[in-house]
C-alpha positions, 0 to 999 in steps of 0.5 A, spaced: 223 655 574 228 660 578 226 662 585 226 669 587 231 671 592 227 675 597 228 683 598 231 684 604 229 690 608 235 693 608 234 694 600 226 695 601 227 701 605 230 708 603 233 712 609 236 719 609 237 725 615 232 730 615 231 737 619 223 736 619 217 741 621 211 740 625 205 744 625 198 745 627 194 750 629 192 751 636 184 751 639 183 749 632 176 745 635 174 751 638 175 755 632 171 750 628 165 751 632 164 758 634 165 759 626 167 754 620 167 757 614 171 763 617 175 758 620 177 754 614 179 760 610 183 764 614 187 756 616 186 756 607 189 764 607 195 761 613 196 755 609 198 758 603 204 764 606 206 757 609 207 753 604 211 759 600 215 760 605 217 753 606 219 753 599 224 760 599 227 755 605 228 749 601 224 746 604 218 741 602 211 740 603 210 733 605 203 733 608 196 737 611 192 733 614 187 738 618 190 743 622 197 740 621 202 741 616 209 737 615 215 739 611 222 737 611 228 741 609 236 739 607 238 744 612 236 745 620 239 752 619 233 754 614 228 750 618 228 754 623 230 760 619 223 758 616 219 756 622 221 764 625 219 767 618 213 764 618 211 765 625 212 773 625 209 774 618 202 770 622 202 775 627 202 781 622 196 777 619 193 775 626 194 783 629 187 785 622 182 779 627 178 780 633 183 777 637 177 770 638 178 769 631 185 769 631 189 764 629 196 761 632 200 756 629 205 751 634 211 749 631 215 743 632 223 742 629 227 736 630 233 733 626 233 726 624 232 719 621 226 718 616 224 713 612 222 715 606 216 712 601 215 716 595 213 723 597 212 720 604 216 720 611 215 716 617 220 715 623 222 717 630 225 723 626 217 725 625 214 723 631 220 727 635 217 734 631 211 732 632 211 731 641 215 738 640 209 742 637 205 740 642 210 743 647 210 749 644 206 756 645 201 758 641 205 763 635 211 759 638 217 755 636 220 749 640 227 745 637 231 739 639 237 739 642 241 736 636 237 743 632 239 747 638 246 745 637 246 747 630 243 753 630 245 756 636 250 761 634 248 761 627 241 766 627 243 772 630 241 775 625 234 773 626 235 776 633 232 770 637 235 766 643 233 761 646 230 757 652 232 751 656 226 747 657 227 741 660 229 733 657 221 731 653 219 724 654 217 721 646 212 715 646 217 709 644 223 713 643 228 710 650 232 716 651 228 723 653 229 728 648 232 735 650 228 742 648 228 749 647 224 754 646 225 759 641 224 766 644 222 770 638 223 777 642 228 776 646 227 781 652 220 779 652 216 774 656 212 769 653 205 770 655 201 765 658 195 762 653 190 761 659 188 768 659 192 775 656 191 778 663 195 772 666 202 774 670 208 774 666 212 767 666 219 771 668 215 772 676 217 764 677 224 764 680 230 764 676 238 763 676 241 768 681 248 770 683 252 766 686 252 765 692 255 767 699 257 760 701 263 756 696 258 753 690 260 748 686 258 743 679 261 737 678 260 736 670 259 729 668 266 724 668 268 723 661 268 716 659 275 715 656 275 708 656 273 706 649 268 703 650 260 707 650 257 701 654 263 703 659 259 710 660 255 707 666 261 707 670 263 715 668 256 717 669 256 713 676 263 716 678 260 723 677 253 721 681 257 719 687 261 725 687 255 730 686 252 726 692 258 725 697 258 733 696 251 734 696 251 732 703 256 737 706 252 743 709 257 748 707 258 747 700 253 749 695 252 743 689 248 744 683 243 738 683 245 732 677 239 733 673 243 739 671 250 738 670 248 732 666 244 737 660 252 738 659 255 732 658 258 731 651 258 738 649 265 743 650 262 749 655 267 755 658 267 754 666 266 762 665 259 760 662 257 754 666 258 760 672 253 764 669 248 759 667 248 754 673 250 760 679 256 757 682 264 759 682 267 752 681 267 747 678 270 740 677 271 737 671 275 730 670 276 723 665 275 715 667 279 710 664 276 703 665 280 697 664 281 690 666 281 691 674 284 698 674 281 705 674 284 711 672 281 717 673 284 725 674 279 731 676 281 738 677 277 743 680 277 751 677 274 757 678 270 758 673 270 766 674 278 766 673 279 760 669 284 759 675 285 750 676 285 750 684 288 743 684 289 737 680 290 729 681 291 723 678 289 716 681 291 709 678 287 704 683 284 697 683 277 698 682 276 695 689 279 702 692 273 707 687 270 708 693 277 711 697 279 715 691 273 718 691 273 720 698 280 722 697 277 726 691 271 730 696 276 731 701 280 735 697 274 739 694 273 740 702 280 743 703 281 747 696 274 750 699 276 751 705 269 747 708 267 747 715 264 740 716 261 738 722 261 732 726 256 728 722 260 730 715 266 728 717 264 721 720 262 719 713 268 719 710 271 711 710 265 708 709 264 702 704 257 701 702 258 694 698 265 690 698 262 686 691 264 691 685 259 687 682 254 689 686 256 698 686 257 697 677 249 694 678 247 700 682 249 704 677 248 700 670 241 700 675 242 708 676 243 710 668 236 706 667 232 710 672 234 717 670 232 715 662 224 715 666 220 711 660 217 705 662 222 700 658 227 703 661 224 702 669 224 695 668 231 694 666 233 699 672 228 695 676 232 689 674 238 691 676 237 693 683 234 687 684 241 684 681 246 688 686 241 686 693 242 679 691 250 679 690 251 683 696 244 683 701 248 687 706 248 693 701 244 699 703 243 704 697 241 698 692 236 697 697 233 704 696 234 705 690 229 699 689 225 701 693 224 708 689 223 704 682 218 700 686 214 707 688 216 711 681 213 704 678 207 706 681 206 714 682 208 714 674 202 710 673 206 704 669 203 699 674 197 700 677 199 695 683 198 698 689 203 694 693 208 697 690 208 703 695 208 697 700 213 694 697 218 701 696 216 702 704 219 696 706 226 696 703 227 703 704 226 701 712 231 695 709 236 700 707 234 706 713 236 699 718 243 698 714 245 705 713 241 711 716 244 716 713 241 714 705 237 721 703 233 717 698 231 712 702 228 718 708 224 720 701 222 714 698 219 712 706 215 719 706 211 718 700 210 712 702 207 715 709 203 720 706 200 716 701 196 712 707 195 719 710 200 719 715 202 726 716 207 726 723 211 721 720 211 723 713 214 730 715 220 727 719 222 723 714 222 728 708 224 733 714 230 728 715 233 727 708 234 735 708 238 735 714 242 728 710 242 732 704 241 740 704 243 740 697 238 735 695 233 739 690 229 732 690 228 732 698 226 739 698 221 739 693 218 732 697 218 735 703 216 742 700 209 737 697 208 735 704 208 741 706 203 743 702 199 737 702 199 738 711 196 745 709 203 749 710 204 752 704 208 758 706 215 754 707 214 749 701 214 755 697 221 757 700 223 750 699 221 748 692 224 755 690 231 753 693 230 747 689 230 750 683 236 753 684 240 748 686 237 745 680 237 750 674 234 746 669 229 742 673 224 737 671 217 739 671 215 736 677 218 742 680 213 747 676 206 743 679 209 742 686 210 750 686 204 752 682 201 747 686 204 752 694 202 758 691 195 756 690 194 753 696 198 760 699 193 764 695 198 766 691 194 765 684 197 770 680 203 766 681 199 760 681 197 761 674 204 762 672 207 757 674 202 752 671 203 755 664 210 753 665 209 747 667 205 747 659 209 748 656 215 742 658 209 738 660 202 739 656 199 733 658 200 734 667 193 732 669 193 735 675 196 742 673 190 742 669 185 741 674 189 745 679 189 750 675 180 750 673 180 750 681 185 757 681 181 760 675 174 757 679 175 761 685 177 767 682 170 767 678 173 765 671 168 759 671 170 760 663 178 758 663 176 753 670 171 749 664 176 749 659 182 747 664 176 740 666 175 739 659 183 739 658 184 734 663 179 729 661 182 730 653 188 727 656 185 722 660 178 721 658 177 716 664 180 722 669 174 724 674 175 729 680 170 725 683 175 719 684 180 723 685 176 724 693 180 718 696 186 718 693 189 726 695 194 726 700 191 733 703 189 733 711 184 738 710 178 734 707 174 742 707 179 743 702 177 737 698 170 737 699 170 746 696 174 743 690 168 738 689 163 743 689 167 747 685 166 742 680 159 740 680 157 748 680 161 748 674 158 743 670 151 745 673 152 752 670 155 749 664 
């Protein structure tokens, strides 16, 4: 009898690209328990204008489960077409319902991957529309960036824009996934979902113009080496620059987290000038072979488009830290900069003389930015690597020490030595070379983590100093600010962040909610917060911040709802055991949060 040769998985499995839409209705448990039946057949009513709209798009229903609805389309283009029809055909049904019986789809797009099994879809592609849904506002839209890319300049008819949200972190999916919000009424600000009363979101601080002292983006390096696993050493040729500019006092530099959202993608200097607030820019190439290193750069005034210079380095990749001197030095020249005593002692320094060491910091530096655990742990083991190589090297000390904290605060470890641990090689790192911002910053968690106030404030005072420009050492310090009960001058170092950082992450929204409660600026606060939602729903201590702003306010209502959220999304969260871990000096303020909280649940 012949043996059968296995199907191989290849063969098993069909795949095809796909643009997919992910929808779900929010406060569908509430709706469900003021009134079921009303509930069910307005979600009947919604769910039949959907599936018709779906199939004039050319689209396909593929499944609704519950509250949720997912369909694939052919196109991304009428994917979003669709997705925007249908959230303006439910506002014309929502406007004949008392406003608690009204019911607001979220909608979530992605292009991607899928594997298909008969009339079904998994796949990543899936699960990135789904995380996009829950980003979105209530009656609103939110797409990937591969969706953005496709669709930017092709529904001007629909007369929509769009709205940068941040870059989203997808369980098990390593890289995170740029988002845009859909603005359904261009001109008009989104509205908070806590409350129709809450303060516009356009009250949070935004791009303004450019400033008076000469600013400058340095756009990501492109890798010209012909090899993708070489794009570590572009992007640390980039970071390196961003951070030897950063530190000049007279010059304005746009934080890395922003400049990278531009990477691979081909903008006018006149549009990076509008969006980021600056006047020049810097743009250049890497080519990486054997033991030499080409790279150009040019500097332009994105305002003219005029090149104010322009250099071509062929070195020894033993020199990449002379060439980027040379580099600094004549942005500093073309600009016409100032520098101080101290900036100009920092020219000529060579923190390793192993290159192995430099290319594990960087190879370490592409995996920590990535922020999901997997890729910590290799960026972990990278810095490990370069200390080994090169004991003596001082930024490989901190950026270990940083991983060992981020390790922590992020919740991926629940080893509190790490703190410790990333306390000890910051003093490393501060004791080879003082003048590393990270490791000031690093050195400030770790004080104010043990209560330590004094010392906390003069390490995050002192990596400002080191780094004026650094959006990440002013929002540290501007934490501690608020933690030691000085919230007036963290708001107006948070805020700076956010313009150095135009595209900032969203730890930057609960560290400004966060200044303007404690400044008993609520109206604000609540805004704040509400943005903070939509690029990161899941924040459990913006939602317990933001029950203590609805609390105080006597909205004991919305203050329940925001409790019952934190305990959704961690159902082991408990403000009590928050008491022994908050960081904040005055213990009045801790103890009238946790009277807050008992009358809350007392009167429930």
């Amino acid at each position: 009898m012949p043996t059968l040769e296995p199907m191989s998985t290849t063969e098993r499995v069909e795949r095809k690209l796909a643009a997919i839409l992910s929808a779900d209705v929010k406060g569908y448990s509430r709706l469900m328990g003021d009134d079921e039946v009303a509930t069910i057949r307005t979600l009947t009513t919604y769910r039949a204008v959907i599936t018709t709209l779906i199939t004039r798009h050319r689209g396909r229903v593929v499944d609704t489960p519950g509250d949720n609805l997912l369909a694939e389309f052919a196109s991304v283009v009428d994917a979003v077409q669709c997705a925007v029809e249908i959230q303006r055909e439910l506002k014309t049904h929502n406007a004949d319902l008392p406003a608690p019986r009204r019911m607001e789809f979220r909608i979530g797009i992605n292009l991607g991957d899928v594997i298909v099994e008969g009339e079904r879809i998994y796949g990543d592609g899936v699960n990135i529309a789904a995380r996009l849904e829950g980003i979105a506002e209530a009656g609103g839209i939110c797409i990937a960036g591969n969706v953005h890319d496709q669709v930017d300049t092709k529904l001007g008819a629909l007369g929509v824009t769009y709205e940068f949200l941040g870059e989203q972190t997808v369980k098990n999916i390593a890289r995170p996934v740029p988002a845009y919000r859909v603005v359904l009424e261009p001109g008009v600000a989104p509205v908070p979902q806590a409350r129709s009363e809450d303060p516009s979101l356009s009250q949070l601080p935004q791009p303004s113009a450019v400033p008076d002292k000469p600013s400058i983006a340095v756009l990501p390096f492109v890798n010209l080496s012909g090899d993708a696993e070489q794009e570590y050493f572009s992007d640390g040729i980039t970071e390196d620059l961003i951070t030897d500019l950063s530190k000049l006092s007279g010059l304005f530099v746009i934080s890395r987290n922003s400049v990278f959202l531009y990477k691979g993608k081909a903008v006018k200097p006149e549009q990076m000038s509008q969006e980021l607030g600056v006047k020049f820019i810097l743009e250049g190439s890497v080519r990486k072979a054997g033991n030499r290193v080409r790279i150009t750069a040019q500097l332009i005034d994105a305002t003219t488009g005029y090149h104010l210079w322009a250099e071509r380095y062929d070195r020894e990749l033993q020199d990449i830290f002379a060439v980027q001197d040379e580099v600094t030095q004549k942005i500093v020249a073309a600009l016409q900069i100032k520098l101080t005593e101290g900036e100009q002692q920092h020219f000529g320094r060579v923190p390793t003389q192993n290159f192995e060491a430099y290319e594990c910091l960087l190879r370490g530096l592409e995996f920590y930015h990535r922020r999901t655990p997997e890729a910590h742990a290799q960026a972990r083991q990278l810095f490990e690597r370069a200390v080994t190589l090169d004991p003596q090297f001082a930024a490989a000390h901190a950026w270990l020490g940083r991983a060992c904290m981020t390790e922590y605060l992020f919740q991926w470890s629940t080893d509190s030595s790490l703190m410790e641990q990333g306390a000890l090689l910051a003093r490393k790192a501060m004791a080879l070379d003082e003048s590393l911002p990270v490791a000031h910053q690093t050195l400030a968690y770790a004080y104010l983590g043990r209560k330590q106030y004094d010392p906390a404030l003069a390490a995050a005072r002192r990596a400002v100093a080191l780094d004026p420009n650094g959006a990440d050492a002013c929002v540290t310090l501007g934490e501690i600010l608020s933690c030691v009960g000085q919230a007036a001058e963290a708001i107006e170092l948070v805020e700076k962040a956010l313009r150095l950082d135009p595209h900032y992450p969203p730890s930057y929204l609960f560290a400004l909610g966060q200044a303007y409660y404690l400044a008993d600026r609520s109206a604000d606060a609540i805004a704040a917060f509400q943005r903070l939602f939509t690029r990161s729903p899941d924040h459990v201590r913006g939602h317990f911040f933001l029950a203590m702003v609805y609390a105080d306010a006597g909205q004991d209502h919305e203050a329940r709802a925001e409790l019952a959220t934190c305990r959704t999304i961690n159902p082991t969260y408990s403000p009590e055991g928050m008491r022994g871990i908050v960081p904040y000096k005055n213990q009045d303020l801790v103890e009238h949060w946790m009277e807050n909280v008992r009358r809350l649940h007392t009167s429930a």
